[in-house]
FIGU-511567 format. One record per atom (N, C-alpha, C): residue number from 0; residue in three letters; chain; atom name; x, y, z. Coordinates in pm, 1 decimal. Atoms other than C-alpha are relative to their C-alpha. Layout:
! residues N
NUM; Ala; A; CA; X; Y; Z
...
//
This chain:
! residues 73
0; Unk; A; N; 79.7; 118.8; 18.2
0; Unk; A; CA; 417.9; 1726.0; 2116.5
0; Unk; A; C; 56.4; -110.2; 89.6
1; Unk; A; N; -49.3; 115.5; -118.7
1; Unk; A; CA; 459.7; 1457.7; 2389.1
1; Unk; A; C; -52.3; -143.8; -108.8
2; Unk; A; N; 23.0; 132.3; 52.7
2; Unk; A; CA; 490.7; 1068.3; 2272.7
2; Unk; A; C; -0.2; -74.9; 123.5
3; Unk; A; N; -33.0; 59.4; -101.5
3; Unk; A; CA; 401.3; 967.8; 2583.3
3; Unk; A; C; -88.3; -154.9; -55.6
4; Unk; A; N; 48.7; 96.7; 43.6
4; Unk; A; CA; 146.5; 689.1; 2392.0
4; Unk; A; C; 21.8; -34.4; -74.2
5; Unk; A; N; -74.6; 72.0; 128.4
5; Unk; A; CA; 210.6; 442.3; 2115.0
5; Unk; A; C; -69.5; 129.8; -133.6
6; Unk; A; N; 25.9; -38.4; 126.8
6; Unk; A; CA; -15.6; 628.6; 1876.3
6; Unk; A; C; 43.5; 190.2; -6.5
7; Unk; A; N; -16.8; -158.2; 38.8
7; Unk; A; CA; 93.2; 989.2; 1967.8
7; Unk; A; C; 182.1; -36.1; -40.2
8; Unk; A; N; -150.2; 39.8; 96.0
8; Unk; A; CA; 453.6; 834.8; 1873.1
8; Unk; A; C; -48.8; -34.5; -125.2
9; Unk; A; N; 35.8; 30.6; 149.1
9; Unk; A; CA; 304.7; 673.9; 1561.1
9; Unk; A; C; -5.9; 162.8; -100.3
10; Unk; A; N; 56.6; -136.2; 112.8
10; Unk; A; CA; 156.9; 1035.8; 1437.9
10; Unk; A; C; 110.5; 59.4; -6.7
11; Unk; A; N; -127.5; -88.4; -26.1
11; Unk; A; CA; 479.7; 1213.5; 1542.9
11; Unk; A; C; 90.2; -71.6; -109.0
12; Unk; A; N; -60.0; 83.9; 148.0
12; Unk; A; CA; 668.8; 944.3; 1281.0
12; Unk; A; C; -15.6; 63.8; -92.8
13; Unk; A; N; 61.1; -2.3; 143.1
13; Unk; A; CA; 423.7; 1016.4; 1035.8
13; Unk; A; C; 91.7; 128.7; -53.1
14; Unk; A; N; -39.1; -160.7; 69.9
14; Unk; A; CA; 492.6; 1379.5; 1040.0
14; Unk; A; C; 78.5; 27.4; -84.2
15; Unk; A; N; -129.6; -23.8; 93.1
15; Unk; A; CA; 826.4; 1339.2; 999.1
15; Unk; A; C; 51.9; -88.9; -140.4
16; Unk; A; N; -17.1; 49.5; 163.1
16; Unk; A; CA; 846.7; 1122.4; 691.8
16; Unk; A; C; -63.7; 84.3; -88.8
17; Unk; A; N; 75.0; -73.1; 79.8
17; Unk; A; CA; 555.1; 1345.5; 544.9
17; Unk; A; C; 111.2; 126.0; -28.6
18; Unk; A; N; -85.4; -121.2; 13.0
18; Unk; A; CA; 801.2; 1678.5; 611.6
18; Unk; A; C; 148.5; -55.2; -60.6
19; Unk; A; N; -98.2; 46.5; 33.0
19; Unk; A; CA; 1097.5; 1426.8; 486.6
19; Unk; A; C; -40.0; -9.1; -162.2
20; Unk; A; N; 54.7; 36.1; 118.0
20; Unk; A; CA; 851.5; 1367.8; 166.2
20; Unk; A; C; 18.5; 165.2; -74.6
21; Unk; A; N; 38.8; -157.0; 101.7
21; Unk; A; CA; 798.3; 1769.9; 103.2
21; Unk; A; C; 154.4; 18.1; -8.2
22; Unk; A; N; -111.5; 11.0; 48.6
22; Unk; A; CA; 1207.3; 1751.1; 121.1
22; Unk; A; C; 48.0; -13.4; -106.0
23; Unk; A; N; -47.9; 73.7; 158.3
23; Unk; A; CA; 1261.8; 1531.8; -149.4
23; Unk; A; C; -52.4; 44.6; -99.6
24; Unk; A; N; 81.8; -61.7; 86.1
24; Unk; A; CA; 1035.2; 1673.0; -325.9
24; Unk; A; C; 43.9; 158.2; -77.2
25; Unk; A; N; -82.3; -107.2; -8.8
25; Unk; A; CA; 1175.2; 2044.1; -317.0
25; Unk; A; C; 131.8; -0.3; -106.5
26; Unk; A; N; -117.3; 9.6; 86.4
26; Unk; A; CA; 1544.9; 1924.3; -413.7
26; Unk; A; C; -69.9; -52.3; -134.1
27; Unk; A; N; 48.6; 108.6; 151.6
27; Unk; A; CA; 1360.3; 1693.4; -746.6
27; Unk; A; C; -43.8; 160.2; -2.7
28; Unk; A; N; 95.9; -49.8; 55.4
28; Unk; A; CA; 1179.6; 2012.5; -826.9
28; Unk; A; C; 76.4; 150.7; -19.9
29; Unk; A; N; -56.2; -145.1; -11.0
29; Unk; A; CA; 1396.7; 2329.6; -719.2
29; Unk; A; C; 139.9; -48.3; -69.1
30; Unk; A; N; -129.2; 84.7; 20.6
30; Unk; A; CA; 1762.8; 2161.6; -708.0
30; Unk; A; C; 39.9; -19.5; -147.3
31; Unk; A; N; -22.5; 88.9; 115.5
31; Unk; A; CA; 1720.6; 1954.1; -979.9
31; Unk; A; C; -70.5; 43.9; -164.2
32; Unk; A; N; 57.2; -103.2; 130.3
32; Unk; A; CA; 1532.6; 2189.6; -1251.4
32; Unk; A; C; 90.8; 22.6; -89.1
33; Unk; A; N; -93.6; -22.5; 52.3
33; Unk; A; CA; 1684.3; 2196.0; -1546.6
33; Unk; A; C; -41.7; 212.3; -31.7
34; Unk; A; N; 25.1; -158.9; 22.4
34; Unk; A; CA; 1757.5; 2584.9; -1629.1
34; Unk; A; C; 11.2; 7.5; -185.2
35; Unk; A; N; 16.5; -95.1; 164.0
35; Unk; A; CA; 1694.9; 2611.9; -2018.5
35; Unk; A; C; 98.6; -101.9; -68.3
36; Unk; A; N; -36.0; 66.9; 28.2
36; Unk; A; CA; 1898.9; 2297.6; -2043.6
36; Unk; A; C; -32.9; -138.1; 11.2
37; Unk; A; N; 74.0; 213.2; -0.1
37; Unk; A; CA; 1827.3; 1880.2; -2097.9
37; Unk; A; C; 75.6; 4.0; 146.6
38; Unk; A; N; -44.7; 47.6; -116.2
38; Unk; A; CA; 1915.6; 1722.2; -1751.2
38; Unk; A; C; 164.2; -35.2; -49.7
39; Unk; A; N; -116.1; 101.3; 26.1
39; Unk; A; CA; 2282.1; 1544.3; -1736.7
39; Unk; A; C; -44.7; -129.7; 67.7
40; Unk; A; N; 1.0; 130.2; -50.8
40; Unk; A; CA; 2285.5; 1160.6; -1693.9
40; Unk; A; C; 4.1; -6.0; 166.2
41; Unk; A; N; -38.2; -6.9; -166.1
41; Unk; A; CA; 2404.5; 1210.8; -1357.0
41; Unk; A; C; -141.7; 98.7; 63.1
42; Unk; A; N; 133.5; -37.0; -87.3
42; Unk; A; CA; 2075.4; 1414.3; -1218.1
42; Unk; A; C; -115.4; -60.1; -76.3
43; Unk; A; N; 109.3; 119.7; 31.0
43; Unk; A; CA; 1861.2; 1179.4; -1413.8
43; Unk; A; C; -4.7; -99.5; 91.4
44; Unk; A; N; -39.9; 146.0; -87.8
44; Unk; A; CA; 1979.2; 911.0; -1199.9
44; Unk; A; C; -54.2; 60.9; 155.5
45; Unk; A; N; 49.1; -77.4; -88.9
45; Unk; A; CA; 1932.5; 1125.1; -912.3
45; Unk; A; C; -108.4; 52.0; 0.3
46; Unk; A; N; 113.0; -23.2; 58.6
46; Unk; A; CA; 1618.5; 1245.8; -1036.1
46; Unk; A; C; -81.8; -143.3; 76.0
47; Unk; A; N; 88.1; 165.8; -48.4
47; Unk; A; CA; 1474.6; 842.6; -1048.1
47; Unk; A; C; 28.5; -10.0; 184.2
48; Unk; A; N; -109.2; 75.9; -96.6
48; Unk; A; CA; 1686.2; 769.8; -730.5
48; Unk; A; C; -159.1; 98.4; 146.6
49; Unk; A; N; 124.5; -69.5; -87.6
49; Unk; A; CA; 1459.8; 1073.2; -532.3
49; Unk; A; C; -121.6; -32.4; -1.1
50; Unk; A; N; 194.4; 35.8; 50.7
50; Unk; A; CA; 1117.8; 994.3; -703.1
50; Unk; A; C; -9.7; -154.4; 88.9
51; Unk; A; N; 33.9; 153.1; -46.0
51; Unk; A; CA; 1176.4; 614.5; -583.5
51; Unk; A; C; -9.6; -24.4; 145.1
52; Unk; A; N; 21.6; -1.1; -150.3
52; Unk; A; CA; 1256.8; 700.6; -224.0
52; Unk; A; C; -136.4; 81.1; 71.0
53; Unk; A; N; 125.3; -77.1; -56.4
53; Unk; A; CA; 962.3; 948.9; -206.4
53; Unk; A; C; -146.3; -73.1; -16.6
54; Unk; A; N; 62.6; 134.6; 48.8
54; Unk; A; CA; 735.4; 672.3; -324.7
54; Unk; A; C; 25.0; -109.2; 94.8
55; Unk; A; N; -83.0; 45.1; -145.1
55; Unk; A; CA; 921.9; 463.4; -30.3
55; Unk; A; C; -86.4; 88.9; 128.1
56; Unk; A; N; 67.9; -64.5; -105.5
56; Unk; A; CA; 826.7; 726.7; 204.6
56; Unk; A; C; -154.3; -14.4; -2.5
57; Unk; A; N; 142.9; 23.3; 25.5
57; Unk; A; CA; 444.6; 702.8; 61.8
57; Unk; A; C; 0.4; -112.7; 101.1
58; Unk; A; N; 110.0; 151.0; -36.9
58; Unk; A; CA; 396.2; 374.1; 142.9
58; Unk; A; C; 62.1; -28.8; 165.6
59; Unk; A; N; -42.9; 19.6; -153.5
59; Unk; A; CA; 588.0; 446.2; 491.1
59; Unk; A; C; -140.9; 42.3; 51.7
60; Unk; A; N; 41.0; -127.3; -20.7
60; Unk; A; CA; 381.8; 724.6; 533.5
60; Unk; A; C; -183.4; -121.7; 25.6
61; Unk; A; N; 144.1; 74.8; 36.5
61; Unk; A; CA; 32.2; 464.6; 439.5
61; Unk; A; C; -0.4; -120.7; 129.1
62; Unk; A; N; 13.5; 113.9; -93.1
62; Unk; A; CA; 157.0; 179.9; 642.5
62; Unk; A; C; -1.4; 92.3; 193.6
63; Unk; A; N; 60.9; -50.7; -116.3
63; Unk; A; CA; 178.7; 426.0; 973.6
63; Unk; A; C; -110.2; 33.7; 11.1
64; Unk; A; N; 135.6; -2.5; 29.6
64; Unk; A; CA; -137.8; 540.9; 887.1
64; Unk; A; C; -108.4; -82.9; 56.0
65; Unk; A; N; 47.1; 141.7; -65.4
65; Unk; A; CA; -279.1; 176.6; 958.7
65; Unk; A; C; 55.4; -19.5; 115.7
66; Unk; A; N; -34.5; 41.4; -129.7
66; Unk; A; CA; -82.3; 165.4; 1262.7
66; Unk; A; C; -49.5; 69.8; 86.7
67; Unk; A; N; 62.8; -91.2; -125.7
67; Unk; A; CA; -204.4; 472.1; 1395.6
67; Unk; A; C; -167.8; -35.7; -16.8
68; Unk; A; N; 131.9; 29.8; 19.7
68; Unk; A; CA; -573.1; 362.0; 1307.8
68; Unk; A; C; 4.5; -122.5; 124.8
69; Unk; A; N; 16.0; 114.9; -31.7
69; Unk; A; CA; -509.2; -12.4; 1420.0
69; Unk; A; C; 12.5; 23.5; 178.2
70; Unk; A; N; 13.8; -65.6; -109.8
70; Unk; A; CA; -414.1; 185.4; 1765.6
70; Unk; A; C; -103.3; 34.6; 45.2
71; Unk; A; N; 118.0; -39.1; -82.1
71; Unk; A; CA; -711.8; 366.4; 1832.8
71; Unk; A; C; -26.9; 118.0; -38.5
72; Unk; A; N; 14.4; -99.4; -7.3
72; Unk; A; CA; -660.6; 694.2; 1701.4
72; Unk; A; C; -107.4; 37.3; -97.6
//
């Protein structure tokens, strides 16, 4: 993928926050599963801590979105 223009850099961003989003997502879901047990305090926290940055990434993810629009694409 070439970024030789603003908005083929913009989409190329996106991607990677989106593939940074299915990340976080993964560890909260695989990782962090409890196995047949309650969570511990400590991956609760970690738990919130992931959900809040992937929620973060959303609204990265929304505001490039508008940039790559407000571009042309």
């Amino acid at each position: 993928m070439s970024c030789a223009t603003p908005y083929s850099s913009v989409l190329a961003a996106k991607h990677l926050v989106v593939l940074a989003m299915v990340a976080v997502t993964l560890v909260r879901s695989v990782a962090l599963r409890p196995r047949g047990r309650p969570r511990s305090p400590q991956q609760e926290k970690l738990s919130l801590a992931l959900l809040l940055a992937n929620a973060a990434l959303g609204v990265i993810v929304l505001l490039l979105s508008a940039l790559g629009a407000a571009l042309g694409g």
